[in-house]
C-alpha positions as CSV (number, residue, x, y, z in Angstrom):
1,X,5.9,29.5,-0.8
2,X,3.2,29.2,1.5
3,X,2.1,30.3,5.1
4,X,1.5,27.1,7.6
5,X,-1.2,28.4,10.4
6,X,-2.3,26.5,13.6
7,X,-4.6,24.4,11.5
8,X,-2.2,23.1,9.1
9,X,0.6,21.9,12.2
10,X,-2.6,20.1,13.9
11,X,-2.9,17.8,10.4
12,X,1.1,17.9,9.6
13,X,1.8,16.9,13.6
14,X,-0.2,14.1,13.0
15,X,0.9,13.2,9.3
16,X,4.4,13.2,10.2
17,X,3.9,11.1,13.6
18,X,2.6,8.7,11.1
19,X,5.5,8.8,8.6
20,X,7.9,8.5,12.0
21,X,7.3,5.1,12.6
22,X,6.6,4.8,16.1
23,X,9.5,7.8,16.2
24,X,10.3,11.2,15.8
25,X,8.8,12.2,19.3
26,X,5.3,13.2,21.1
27,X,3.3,14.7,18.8
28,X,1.1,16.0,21.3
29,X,4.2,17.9,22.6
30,X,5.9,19.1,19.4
31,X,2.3,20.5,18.0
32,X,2.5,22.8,20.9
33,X,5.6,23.9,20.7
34,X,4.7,25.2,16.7
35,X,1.4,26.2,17.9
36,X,2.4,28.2,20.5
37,X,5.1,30.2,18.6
38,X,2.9,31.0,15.6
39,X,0.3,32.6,17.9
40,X,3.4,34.3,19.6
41,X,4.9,35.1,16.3
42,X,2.7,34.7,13.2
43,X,2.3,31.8,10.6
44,X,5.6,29.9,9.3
45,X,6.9,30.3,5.8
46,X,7.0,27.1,3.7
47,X,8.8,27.1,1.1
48,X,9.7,24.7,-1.9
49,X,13.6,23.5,-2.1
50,X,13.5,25.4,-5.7
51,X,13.0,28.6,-4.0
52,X,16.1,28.3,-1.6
53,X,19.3,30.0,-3.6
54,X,22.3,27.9,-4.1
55,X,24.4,29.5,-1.8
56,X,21.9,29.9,1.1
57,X,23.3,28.6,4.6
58,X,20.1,25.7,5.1
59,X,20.2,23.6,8.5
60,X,18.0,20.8,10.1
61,X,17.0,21.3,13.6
62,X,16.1,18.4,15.9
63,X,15.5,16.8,19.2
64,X,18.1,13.4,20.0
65,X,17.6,11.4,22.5
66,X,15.1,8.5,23.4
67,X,11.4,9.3,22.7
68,X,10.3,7.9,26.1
69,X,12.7,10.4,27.8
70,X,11.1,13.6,26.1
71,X,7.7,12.6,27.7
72,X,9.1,13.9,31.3
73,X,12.3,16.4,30.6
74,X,10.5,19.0,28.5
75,X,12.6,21.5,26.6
76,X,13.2,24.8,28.4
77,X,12.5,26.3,24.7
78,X,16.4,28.1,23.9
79,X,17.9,25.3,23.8
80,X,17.8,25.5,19.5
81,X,18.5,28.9,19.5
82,X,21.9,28.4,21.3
83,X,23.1,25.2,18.8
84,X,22.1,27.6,16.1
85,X,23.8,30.8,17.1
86,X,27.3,28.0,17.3
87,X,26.5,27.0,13.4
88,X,26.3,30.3,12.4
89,X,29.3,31.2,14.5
90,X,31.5,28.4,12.9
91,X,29.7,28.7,9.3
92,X,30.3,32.4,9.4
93,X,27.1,33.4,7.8
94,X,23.8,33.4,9.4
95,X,21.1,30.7,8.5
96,X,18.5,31.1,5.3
97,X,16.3,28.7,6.8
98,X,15.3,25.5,8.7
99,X,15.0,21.9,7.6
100,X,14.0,19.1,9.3
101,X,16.1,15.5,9.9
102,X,13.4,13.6,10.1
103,X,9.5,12.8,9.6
104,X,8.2,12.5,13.3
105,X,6.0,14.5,15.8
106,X,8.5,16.4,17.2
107,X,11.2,16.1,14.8
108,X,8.9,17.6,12.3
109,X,7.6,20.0,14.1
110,X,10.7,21.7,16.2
111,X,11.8,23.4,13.5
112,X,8.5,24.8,12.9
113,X,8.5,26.3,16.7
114,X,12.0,27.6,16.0
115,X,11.4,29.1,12.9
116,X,8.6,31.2,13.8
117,X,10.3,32.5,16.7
118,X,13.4,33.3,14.5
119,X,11.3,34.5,11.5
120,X,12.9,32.2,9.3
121,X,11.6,30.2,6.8
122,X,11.2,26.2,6.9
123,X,12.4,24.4,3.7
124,X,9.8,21.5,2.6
125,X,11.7,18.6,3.1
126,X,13.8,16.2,5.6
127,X,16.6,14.2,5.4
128,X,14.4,10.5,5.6
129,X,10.8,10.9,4.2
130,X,11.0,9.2,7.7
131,X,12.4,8.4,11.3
132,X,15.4,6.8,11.8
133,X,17.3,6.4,15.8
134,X,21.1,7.8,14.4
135,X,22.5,10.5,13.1
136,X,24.4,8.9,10.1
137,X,21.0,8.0,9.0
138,X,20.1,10.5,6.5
139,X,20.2,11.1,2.7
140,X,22.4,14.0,3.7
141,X,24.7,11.3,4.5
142,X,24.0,8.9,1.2
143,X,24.9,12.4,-0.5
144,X,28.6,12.8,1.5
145,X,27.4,15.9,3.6
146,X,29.4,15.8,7.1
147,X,27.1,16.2,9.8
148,X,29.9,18.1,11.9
149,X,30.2,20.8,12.5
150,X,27.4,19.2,15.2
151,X,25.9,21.5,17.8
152,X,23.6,20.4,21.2
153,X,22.6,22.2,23.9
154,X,20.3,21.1,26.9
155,X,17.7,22.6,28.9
156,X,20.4,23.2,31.6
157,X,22.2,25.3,29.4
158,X,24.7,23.0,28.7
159,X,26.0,23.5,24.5
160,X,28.6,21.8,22.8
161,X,29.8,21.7,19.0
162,X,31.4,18.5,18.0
163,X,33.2,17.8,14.7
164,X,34.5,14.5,14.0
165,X,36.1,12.3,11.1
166,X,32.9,10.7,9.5
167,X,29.2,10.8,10.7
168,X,29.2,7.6,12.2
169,X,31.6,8.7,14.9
170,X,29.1,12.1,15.3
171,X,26.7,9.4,16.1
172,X,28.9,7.6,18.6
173,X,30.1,10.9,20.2
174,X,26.7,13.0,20.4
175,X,24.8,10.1,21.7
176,X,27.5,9.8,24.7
177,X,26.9,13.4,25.0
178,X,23.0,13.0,24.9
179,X,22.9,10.4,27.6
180,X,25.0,12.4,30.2
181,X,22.9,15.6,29.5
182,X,19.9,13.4,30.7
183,X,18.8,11.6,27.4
184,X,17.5,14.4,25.0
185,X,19.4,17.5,23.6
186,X,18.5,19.7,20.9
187,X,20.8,19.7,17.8
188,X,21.5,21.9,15.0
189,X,23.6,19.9,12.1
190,X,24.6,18.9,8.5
191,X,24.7,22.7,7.6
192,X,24.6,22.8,3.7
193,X,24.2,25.2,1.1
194,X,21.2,25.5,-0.7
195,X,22.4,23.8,-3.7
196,X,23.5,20.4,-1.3
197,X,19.9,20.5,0.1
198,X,18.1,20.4,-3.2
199,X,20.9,17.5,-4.7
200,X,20.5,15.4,-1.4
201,X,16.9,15.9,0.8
202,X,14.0,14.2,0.4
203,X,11.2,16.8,-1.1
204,X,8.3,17.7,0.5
205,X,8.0,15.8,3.2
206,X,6.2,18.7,5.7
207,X,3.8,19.1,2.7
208,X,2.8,15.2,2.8
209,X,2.7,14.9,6.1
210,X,0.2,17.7,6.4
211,X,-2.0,16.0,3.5
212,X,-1.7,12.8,5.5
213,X,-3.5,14.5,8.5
214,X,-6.1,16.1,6.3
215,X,-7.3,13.2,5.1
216,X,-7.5,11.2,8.3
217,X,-9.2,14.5,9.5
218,X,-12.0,14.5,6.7
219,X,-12.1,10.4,6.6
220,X,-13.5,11.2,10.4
221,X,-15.6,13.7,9.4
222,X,-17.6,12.4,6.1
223,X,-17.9,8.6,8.5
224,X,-15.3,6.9,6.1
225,X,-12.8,4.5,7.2
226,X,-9.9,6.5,8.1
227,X,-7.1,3.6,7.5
228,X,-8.3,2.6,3.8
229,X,-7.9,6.1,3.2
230,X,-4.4,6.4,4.4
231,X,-3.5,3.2,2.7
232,X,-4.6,4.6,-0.4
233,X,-3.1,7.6,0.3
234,X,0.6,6.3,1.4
235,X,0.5,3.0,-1.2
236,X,0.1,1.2,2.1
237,X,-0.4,-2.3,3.0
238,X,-2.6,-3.5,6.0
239,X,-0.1,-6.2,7.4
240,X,-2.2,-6.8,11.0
241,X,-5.1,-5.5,13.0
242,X,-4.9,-7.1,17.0
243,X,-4.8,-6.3,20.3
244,X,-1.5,-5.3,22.1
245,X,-1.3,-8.3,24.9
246,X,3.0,-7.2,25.8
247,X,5.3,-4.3,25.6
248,X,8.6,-4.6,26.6
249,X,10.5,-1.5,26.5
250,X,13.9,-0.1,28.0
251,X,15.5,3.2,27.7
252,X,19.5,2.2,27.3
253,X,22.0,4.0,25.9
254,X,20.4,7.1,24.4
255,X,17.6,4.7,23.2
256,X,14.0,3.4,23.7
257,X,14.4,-0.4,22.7
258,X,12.3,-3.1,22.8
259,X,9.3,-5.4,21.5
260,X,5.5,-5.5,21.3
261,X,3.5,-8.3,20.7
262,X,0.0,-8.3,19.1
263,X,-2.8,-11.0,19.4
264,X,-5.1,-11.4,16.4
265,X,-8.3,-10.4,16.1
266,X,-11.4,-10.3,13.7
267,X,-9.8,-11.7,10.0
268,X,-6.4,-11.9,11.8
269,X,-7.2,-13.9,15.0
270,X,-5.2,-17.0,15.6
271,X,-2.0,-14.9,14.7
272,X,0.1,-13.5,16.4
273,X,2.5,-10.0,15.2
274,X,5.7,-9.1,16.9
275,X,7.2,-5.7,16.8
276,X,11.3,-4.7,17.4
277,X,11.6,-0.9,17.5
278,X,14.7,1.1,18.4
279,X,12.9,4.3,19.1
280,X,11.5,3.3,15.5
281,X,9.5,-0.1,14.4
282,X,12.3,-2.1,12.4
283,X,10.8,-4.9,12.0
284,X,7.7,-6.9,12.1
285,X,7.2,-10.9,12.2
286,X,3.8,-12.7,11.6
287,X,4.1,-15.7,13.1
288,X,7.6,-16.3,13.2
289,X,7.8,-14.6,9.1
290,X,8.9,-11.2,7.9
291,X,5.9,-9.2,6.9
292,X,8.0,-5.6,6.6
293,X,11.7,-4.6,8.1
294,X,13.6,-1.1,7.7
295,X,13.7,0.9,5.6
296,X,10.1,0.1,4.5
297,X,7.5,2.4,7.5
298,X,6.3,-0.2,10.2
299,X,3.2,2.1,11.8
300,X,0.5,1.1,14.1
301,X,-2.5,3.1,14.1
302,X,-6.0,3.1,16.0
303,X,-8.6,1.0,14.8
304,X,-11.3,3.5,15.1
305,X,-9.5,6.7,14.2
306,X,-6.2,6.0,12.2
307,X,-4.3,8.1,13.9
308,X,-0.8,6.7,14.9
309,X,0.6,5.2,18.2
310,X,4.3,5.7,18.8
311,X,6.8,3.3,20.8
312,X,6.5,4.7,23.9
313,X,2.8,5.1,23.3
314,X,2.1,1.5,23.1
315,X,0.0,-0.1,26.3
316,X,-1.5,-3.1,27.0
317,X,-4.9,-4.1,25.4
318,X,-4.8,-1.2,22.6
319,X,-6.5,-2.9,19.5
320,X,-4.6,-1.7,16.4
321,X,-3.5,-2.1,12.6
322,X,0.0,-2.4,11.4
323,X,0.5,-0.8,8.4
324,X,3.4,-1.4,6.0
325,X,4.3,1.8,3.9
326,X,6.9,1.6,0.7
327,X,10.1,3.7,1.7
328,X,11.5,6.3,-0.5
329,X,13.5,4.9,-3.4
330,X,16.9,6.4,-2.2
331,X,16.8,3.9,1.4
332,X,17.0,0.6,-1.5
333,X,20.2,1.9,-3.1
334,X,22.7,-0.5,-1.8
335,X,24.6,2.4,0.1
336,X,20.9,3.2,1.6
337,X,20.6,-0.5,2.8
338,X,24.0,-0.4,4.3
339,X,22.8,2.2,6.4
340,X,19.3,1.7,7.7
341,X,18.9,-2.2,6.5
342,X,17.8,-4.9,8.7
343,X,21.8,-6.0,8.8
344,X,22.6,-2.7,10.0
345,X,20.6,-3.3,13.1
346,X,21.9,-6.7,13.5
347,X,18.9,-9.0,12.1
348,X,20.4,-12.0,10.3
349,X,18.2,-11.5,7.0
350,X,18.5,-9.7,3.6
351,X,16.3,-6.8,3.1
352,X,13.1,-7.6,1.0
353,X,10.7,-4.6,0.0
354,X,6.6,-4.5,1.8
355,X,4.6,-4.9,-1.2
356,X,6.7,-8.0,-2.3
357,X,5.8,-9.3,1.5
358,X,2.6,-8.2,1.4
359,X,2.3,-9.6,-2.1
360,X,3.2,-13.4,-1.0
């Protein structure tokens, strides 16, 4: 167990942006929300999955919606307290502590703000190592853990509790619900015990992401270059460095979609990079090739800094790396890849791992 104080969200808001992929939610806005509630309340408790007891009620908190909506309709700041008081109310027990879903700069740092206000502790660990844009997406979900009972509420005060027949239809119904409550809720789901948490989440992840942040931070500070030092950090591969010359992007269906396209420069010019995201990078083609797809990390960074650039942060004429980072091993099981693969999402090509891309 450990205390996480403003310092250690600014480093872990920007560690987990990078782990999101180009997901997860402004960073900017979600290291507020933490920072704000631990000066309101006091420092967060951390702790390791070991220390939660078997039989402890754990659940992730989380925003759902499309990234590019969150920018505008800011959380009225309740709206998690009411989808937890309906888990506890249909558990029957109140909650031992908060998780997160997902690596991202909100995603990772919600239940942070929660937590403080609710003096509960945060468990280190998520359900991805990652972002991913559905619900069903999770190792919570490789591990058979219903996501139902699911509960949303909106700034409006709007709540509802789903439960459905499999996690895929929580997807389908939730995200219906998401896009009539003006494209973002907050959501309380895949309540566990503490004994399903430490069988099926991925460890640590809050911990890594805040190491992440620290070394960009000191890379910047002792004048080293920030992105070898993330690379060697994350096993990372440097797939592109250009100059953003499009963005398309389209907020449909509970979703930011859409491309961007980079133009070489310096020991890449002549090329040309396109990116697909779905709130999250999925896939990234060099010239018409495959350099790295889901479930592998697709993140663009600065040149100069590092520091990441999420999909609805891309604009014209930013110049940029695109960094490839190995997933976690549980995403190339073949139930893993028949969730989050590039098939999944519809591309027409078998999933091949980013350092036997960046290999060739």
């Amino acid at each position: 167990m450990r205390l996480l104080d403003e310092a250690a969200i600014e480093d872990l808001a920007v560690g987990a942006t990078v782990l999101g992929t180009g997901g997860g939610g402004d960073p900017y806005l979600g290291k507020l929300m933490a920072i704000n509630a631990i000066r309101s309340k006091g420092p967060v408790q951390l702790l390791d999955p070991s220390e939660v007891p078997d039989d402890a009620l754990v659940v992730p908190v989380a925003m759902m919606g499309a990234p590019t909506v969150l920018v505008e309709k800011i959380p009225k700041g309740d709206e998690a307290f009411k989808s937890i008081d309906m888990i506890e109310a249909k558990a029957g027990k109140k909650v031992f502590a908060l998780t997160s879903a997902e690596a991202g700069g909100v995603n990772s740092t919600i239940p942070l703000a929660v937590a403080a206000q609710l003096k509960l502790p945060v468990v280190d660990g998520d359900g991805m190592g990652r972002a991913f844009p559905e619900i069903q997406m999770t190792s919570f979900h490789l591990h058979d853990i219903p996501a139902s009972p699911f509960a949303m509420s909106d700034e409006k005060g709007n709540c509802v509790l789903l439960e459905a027949i499999n996690n895929k239809w929580i997807e389908w119904i939730s995200r219906a619900v998401t896009v009539v409550m003006g494209g973002s809720a907050i959501i309380a789901l895949y309540m566990m015990t503490g004994k399903q948490y430490k069988r099926a989440a991925v460890p640590n992840t809050l911990s890594f992401a805040q190491r992440i942040g620290e070394t960009l931070r000191q890379a910047k500070k002792e004048q080293r270059d920030p992105v070898t030092s993330l690379l060697q950090l994350t096993h990372g591969f440097k797939l592109f460095k250009g100059k953003i010359v499009d963005v398309s992007r389209r907020t449909t269906g509970g979703f930011a979609r859409g491309e961007a396209t980079f133009e070489g420069i310096d020991e890449c010019r002549g090329s040309t990079l396109r990116i697909s995201f779905q709130n999250e990078n999925l896939i990234a083609m060099r010239d018409g090739e495959v350099v790295a797809s889901v479930p592998d990390l697709i993140t663009v960074v600065e040149c100069d800094t590092g520091l990441p650039i999420t999909t609805e942060g891309l604009k014209y004429g930013y110049r940029a790396f695109v960094l490839g980072i190995p997933c976690h091993p549980v995403w190339r099981t073949p139930k893993g890849l028949a969730t989050v693969g590039p098939r999944y999402f519809g591309y027409d090509l078998d999933y091949r791992p980013v350092e036997e891309l960046a290999g060739r």
